[in-house]
N, C-alpha and C positions, 0 to 999 in steps of 0.2 A: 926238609925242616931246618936244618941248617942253617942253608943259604936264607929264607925266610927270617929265622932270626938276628944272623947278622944285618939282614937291611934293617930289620928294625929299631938293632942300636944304633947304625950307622944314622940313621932319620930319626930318632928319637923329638931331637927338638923339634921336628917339621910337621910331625904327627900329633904332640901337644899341641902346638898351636894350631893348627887345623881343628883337632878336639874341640878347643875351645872357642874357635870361630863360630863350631858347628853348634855348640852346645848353646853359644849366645844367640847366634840367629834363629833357634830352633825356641830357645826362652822366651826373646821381646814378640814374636809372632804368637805365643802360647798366652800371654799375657792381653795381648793388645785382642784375641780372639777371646776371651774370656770374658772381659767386659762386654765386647759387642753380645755375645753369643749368653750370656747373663742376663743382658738388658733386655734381649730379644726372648727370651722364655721369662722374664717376668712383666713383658710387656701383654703377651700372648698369651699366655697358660691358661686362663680360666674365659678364653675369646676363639669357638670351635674354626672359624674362617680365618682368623690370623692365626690363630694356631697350626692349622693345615699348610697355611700359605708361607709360615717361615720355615717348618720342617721340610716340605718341597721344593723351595726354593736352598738350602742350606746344603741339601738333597741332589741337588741337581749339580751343584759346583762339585761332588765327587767323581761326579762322571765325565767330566772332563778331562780328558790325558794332561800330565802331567806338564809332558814335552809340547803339546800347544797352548798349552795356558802361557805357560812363561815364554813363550816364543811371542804370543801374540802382546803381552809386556812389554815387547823392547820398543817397540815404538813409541809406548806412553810413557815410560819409565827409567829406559836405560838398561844399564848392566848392573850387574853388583847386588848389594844387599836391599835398595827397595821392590825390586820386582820378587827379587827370594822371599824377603816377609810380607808382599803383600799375598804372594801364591801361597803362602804355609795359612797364614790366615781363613784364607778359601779354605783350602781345605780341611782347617781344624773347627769350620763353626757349628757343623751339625751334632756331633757328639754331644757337644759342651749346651747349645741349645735345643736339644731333643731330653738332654737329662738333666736339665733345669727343670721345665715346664712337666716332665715326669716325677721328680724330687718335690716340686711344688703341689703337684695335683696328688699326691700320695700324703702329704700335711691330712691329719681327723678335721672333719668341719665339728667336732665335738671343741677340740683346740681352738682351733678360731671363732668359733664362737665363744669359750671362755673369756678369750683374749679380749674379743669386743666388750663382754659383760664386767671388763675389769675397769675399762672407758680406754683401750686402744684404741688409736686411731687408725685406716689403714697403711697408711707410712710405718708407726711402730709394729704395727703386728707383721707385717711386710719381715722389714729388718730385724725385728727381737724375736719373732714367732717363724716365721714362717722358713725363708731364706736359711738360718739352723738349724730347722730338721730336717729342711731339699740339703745340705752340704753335702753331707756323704753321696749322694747320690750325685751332685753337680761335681764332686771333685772324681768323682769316674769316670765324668765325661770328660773332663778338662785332661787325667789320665790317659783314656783312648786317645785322643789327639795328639799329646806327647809324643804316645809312640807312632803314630800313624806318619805326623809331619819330621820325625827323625830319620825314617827312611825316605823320604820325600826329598828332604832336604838336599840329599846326597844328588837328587839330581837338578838340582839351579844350577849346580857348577859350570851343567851348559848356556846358562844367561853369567857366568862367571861371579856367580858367586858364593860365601865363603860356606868352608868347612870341609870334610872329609870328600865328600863326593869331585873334589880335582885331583886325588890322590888316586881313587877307584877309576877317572875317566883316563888322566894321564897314561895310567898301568894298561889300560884296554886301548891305546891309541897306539902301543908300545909294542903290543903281541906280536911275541916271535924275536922280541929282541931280550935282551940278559935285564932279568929282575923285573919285567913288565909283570910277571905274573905275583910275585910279590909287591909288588906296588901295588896293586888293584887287593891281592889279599887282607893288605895291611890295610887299607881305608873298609874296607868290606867289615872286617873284622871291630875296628875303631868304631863303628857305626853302630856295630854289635854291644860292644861293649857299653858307650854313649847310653843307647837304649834299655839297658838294662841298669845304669847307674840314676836314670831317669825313673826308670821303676821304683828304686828303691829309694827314691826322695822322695814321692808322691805316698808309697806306704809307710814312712814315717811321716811325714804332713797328716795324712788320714787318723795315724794312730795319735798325735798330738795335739789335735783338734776336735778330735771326736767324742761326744760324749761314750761310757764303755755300752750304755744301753743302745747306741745307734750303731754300731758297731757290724758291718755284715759277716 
């Protein structure tokens, strides 16, 4: 435990910034899956064949090994951070688009049809109706994927790019020589941590947004 913690002052800066490498490629791919993966359960939701066809197709990109998805990137993409976030993407869109169109189809038709009886159109009832009582439910999915592509993440490193998971690969390339096993501990751990500071933004986001009546 010692020696563990002295690498870890010793690398303290190396470990922040990876942190935050990881924290931000794990972000813009959370982000940029959110819309698509939004548009696509409110494209869907209340449409039984598109509805099927985008949960199994969104479905289908988890069962893809990791290590061949982003292998089969580099030809198209390169190394570095576009093949990382366009793989995090793949992998975050079913969550986010299975608890839309879930979030939405749970909306009362008593509600929308109020909504229409008010002279909404379905644009506003959409956006002022509808979309605010799926949130809670869309922001879980958008949660699930959080954590899913944070451990994810860690492995682009092998398409070289960024965040905690060159620290983890570095320390396992190392075994058997002084502080490989720490090196892999500390990104391991980092990842741990990450994931859990991800938690706990999404459960204040939830609690700041949320009506207290929507509330799970």
């Amino acid at each position: 435990m010692d020696r563990f913690l002295e690498y870890v002052e010793r690398h303290t800066d190396d470990l922040w910034q990876q942190g935050l490498e990881h924290a931000a490629v794990v972000g813009t791919a959370i982000a940029i899956a959110t819309v698509i993966g939004v548009a696509l359960g409110v494209a869907t939701w209340d449409r039984p064949a598109a509805r099927t066809a985008a949960v199994a197709t969104t479905g289908t990109f988890l069962t893809i090994p990791s290590f061949a998805l982003l292998g089969l990137l580099i030809p198209l993409l390169g190394l570095g951070w576009t093949p990382t976030v366009v793989a995090l993407v793949v992998y975050a869109l079913l969550p986010i688009t299975r608890n839309t169109i879930v979030g939405l189809q749970e909306v009362s038709p008593a509600v929308l049809e109020a909504a229409r009886g008010t002279g909404m159109g379905p644009v506003r009832t959409l956006l002022g109706v509808q979309l605010p009582l799926a949130w809670p439910v869309i922001l879980t999915g958008v949660r699930v994927s959080t954590q899913l592509t944070v451990g994810i993440a860690a492995i682009a490193a092998y398409v070289a790019g960024p965040g905690l998971g060159n620290e983890i690969f570095d320390g396992l390339s190392r075994l058997g020589s002084k502080n490989a096993i720490n090196q892999a501990l500390a990104g391991t751990l980092g990842v741990v941590v990450l994931a859990l500071l991800f938690d706990l933004f999404f459960f204040a986001v939830r609690r700041l947004t949320t009506p207290r009546g929507l509330r799970v």
